[in-house]
N, C-alpha and C positions, 0 to 999 in steps of 0.2 A: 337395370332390370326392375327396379323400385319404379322406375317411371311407369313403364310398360303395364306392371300391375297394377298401378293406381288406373292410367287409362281404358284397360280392359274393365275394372272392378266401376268407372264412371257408366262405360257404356252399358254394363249390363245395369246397373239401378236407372239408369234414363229410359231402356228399350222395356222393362220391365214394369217403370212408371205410365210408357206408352199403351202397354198392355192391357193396366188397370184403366186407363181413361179412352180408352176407343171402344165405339161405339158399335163400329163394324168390326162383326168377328175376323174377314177377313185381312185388316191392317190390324188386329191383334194378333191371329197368328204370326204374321210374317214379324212383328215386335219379338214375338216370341223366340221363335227362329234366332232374331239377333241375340236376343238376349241369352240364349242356350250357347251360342257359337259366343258371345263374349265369357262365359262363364267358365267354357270348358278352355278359352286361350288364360283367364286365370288359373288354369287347373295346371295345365302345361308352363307355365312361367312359374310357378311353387316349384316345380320337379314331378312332379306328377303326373304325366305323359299318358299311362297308361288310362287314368280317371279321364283324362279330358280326348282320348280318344273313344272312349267309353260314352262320355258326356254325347259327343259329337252324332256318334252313328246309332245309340239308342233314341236321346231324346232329340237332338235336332233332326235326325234321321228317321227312325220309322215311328214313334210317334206323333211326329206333325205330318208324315202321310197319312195315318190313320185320321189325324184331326181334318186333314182335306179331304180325305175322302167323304167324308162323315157331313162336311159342309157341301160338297159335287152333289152329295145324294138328297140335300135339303134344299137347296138352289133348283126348283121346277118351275117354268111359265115364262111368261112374255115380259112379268115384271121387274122380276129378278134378273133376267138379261139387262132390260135397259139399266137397273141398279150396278150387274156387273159393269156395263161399259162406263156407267159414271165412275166405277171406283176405280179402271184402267188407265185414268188421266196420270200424266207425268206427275201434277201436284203430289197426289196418293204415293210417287215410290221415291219422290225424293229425300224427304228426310231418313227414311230407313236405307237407301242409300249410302249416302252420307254415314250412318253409323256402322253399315258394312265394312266403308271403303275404312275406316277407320278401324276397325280390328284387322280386316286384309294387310293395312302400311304396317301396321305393329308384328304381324305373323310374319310376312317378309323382314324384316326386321332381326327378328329373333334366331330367325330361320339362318339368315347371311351372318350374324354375329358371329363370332368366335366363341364366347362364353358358352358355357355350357348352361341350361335354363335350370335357376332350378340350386344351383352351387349356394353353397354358403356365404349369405352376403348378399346374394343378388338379389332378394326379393325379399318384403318382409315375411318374416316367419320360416323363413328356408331354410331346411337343415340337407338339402341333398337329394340328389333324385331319390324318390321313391320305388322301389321295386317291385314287380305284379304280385310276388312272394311272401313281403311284406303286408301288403294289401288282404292277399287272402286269407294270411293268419289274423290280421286285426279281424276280419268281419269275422271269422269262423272260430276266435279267439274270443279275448274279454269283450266282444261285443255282438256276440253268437245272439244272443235275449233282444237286443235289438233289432238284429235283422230279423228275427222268428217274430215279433212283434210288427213290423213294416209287412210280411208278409201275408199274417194275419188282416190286418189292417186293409192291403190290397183286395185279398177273397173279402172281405168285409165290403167293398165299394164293387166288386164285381160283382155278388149276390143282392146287394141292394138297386145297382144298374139294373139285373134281370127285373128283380120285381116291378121296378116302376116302372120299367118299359112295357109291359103285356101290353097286349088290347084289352082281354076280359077277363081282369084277376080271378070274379067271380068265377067263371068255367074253368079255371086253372088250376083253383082250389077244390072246385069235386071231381077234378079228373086225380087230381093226389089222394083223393081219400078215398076213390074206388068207386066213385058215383056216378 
């Protein structure tokens, strides 16, 4: 299982170095993608199951729908098309491919094993499957301040989002003050 962690823990720092150096948002999400779905099979190879199901269908899941959608609605014109079909060439999906098909053999893998993922021993840092119970007294536990701080944090980028998207701050601000 040591193996297994190191190779999922390789491909997400590769897919996630591919992130930071592409230039097209669109082979950076689909890095991203990898790199979410390698991160959450290290989460599942700790013992941790529940996280890396969590991992999966939050952010690999409806976060990067909203991230595509977000680019569907910025992609307008004739020019954009011919860029899309440039970036539809085999070249563009191979290597993320490849890093796919490489967490895919590892999950199969895990899956057929007999071990249990996760057991003591099998991975560094493993003390045992983690339980959802567990999980929810830590967060809601000694690290309640933390997550009340991440929370914050988020309304903090979502109220910053509104403001710098208006169109016309200015009418936005005397429609608040009753003007």
């Amino acid at each position: 299982m040591t193996v297994l962690f190191f190779i999922a823990a390789a491909v997400a720092v590769v897919a996630t170095f591919m992130v930071i150096t592409r230039a097209n948002a669109m082979h950076a999400l689909l890095y991203l993608v990898i790199s979410l779905l390698a991160v959450a099979l290290v989460f599942y190879v700790l013992g941790a199951a529940f996280i890396a199901a969590l991992e999966v269908i939050i952010y690999a899941g409806a976060i990067m729908v909203l991230f595509l959608f977000a680019l569907m609605l910025l992609n307008l014109g004739p020019e954009e098309e011919a860029q899309e079909r440039k970036w539809l060439r085999l070249r563009s999906w191979l290597f993320p491919s490849i890093l796919s098909a490489v967490l895919l053999a590892e999950l199969v893998y895990l899956l057929a094993s007999k071990g249990l993922p996760g057991a003591a021993g099998n991975a560094p840092g493993a003390q045992g499957v983690v339980e959802v119970k567990a999980v929810g007294a830590a967060l809601f536990g000694p690290y309640l301040l933390g997550v009340e701080l991440a929370s914050v944090l988020l309304l903090a980028g979502l109220v910053a989002t509104h403001r710098l998207t208006r169109d016309d701050p200015e009418q936005d601000d005397a429609e608040t003050r009753g003007g």
